[in-house]
N, C-alpha and C positions, 0 to 999 in steps of 0.2 A: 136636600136642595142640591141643585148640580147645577151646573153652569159651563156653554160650550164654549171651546177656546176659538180665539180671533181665526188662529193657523195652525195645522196639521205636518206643519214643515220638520225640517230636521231641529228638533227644540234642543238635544243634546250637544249642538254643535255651538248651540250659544251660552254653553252655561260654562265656558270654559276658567278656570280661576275660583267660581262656585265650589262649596265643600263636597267631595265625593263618599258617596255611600260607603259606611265601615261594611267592612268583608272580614269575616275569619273562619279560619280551621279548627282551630280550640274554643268554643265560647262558654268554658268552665268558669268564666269571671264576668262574663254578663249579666246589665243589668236594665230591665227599661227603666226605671226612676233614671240613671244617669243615660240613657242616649234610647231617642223613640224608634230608631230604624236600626235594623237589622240585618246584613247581607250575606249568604254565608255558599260563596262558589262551590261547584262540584261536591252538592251536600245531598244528590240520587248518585250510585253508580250508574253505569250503561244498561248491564242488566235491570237495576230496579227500572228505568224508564223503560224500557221492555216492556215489563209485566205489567207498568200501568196501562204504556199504549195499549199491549193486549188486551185488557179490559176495558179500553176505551170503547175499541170497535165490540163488544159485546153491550157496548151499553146502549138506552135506549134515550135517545137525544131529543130536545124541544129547542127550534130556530128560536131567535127572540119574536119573530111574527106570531111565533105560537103561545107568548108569554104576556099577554096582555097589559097586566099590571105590572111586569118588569116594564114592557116598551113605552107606557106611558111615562116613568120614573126615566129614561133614558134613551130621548127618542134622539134620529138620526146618529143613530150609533152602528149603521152599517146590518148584519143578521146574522150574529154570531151564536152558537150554539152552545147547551149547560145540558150537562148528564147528571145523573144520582150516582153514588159509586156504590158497588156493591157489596155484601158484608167483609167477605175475604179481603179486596182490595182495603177496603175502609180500617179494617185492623191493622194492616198490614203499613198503609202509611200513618196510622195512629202511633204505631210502637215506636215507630222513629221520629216522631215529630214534638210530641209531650214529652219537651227539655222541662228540665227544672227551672232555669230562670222563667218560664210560663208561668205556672204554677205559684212563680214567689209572688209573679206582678199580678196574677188573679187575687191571693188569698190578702193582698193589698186594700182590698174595697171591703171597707164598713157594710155588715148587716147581708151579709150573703146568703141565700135561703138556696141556691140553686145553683148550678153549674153545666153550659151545655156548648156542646161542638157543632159548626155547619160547616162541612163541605161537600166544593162541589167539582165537577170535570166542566173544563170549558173549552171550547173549539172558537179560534178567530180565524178568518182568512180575510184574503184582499178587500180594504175597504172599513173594516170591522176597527170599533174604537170603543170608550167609555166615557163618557162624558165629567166632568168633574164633581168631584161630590166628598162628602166625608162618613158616610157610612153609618150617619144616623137618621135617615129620613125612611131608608129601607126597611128597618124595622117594624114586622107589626104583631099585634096580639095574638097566641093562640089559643086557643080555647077557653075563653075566657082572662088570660092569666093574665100576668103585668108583662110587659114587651119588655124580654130580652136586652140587657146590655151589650154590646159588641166590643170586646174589651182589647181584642190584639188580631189585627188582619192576617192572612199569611196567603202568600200565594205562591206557586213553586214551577216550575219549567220544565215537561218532559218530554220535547220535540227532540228530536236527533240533529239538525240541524237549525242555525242561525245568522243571518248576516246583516251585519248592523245596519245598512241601509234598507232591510224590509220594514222599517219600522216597529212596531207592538211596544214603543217602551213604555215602562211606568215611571209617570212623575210625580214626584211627590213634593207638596208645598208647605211651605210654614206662611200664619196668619201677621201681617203687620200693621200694626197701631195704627186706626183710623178714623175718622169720625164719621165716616158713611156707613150703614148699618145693610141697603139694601143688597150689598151686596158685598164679599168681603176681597181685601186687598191684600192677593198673592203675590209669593215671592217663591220660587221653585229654588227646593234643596236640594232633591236628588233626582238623577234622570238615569233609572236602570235597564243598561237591555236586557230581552229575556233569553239570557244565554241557560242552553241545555242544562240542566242539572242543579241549577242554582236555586238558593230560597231567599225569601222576604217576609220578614215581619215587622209590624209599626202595629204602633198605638193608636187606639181610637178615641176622639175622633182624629183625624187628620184628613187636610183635602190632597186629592189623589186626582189622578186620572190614567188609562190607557190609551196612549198615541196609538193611533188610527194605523191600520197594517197597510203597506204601500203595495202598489200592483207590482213591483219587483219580486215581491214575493211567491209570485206567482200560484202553483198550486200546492206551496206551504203552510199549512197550519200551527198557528201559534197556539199549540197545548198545554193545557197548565190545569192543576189542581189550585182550589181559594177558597176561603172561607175565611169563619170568625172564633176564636176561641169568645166564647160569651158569660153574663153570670146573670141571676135571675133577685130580683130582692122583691120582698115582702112588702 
């Protein structure tokens, strides 16, 4: 379920005092049981973003107009574009990204029969947003089997540039005690820009959204890798 926000305005400008997203260079002592978000600056070199960009423009892109059951799941979100990555690429940001505290917070969950990874390359420009959601509605069966867990989001930034007034931030909200059911009552924890190089991981569910990319950004592209580390039960 998703839900569009009131305003697309500058939301980081009001979250001043709000708890800021932990950031580290060591995350040898991390843990998701003790803290669901993750931020970890300058966690591509230059080069690595290179070689993704350079497989970006090899890859073969679907607008959201061309994605039917995404744009339903997500509509007036602008027409941003999602690529498949290809094996090379795909290894290659697999070797760096299966940290061990993953792996602790997976083998966490009772009765595991399955273990799987989805990502993808995504292309935003002006206009372009995600509407609010928490990343269990997307989910569906495949071939028969039981639908996929979505256990730990991650999304990571390989634009060369950034400036904070193009917009593209991710917001991320915590649920607060209510008695209305149809709809739940947010309270925004983190508001990250997507500066070059940086990574994001949270726990699922959580509700999220990406702020809408602003026409100052002109013909900048907010690029990014994202997906879900998943686990599969019986």
């Amino acid at each position: 379920m998703q839900y569009a926000s009131d305003t697309d305005q500058d939301v980081c400008g009001i979250m001043n005092g709000l708890p800021s997203s932990q950031t580290a260079d060591d995350v040898t002592t991390f843990s998701f049981t003790k803290s669901p978000v993750l931020v970890i600056e300058n966690f591509w070199s230059a080069e690595e973003r290179r070689f993704f960009r350079d497989r970006m423009n090899h890859a073969v892109w679907k607008s959201l107009s061309n994605l039917p059951s995404v744009q339903e799941d997500f509509p007036q979100s602008g027409n941003w574009a999602k690529a498949e990555m290809g094996a090379s690429d795909g290894q290659r940001f697999l070797s760096r990204v299966q940290l061990p505290f993953i792996q602790d917070y997976i083998e966490s969950f009772p009765k595991i029969s399955g273990r799987h990874l989805g990502f993808n390359y995504y292309s935003y420009s002006a206009g372009d947003c995600l509407l609010t959601h928490d990343d269990t509605d997307q989910g569906r069966p495949i071939a028969g089997r039981p639908t996929l867990q979505r256990r730990i989001a991650l999304v990571t930034y390989l634009h060369e540039e950034w400036k904070p007034d193009w917009g593209g931030e991710l917001m991320i909200y915590a649920t607060r005690a209510s008695g209305q059911t149809a709809q739940p009552d947010l309270v925004p924890t983190h508001c990250i820009e997507p500066r070059p190089g940086s990574l994001v991981m949270f726990t699922v569910p959580r509700f999220h959204r990406v702020c809408r990319v602003d026409v100052t950004a002109g013909q900048h592209r907010r690029l990014s890798i994202a997906g879900w580390f998943m686990t599969e039960h019986a």
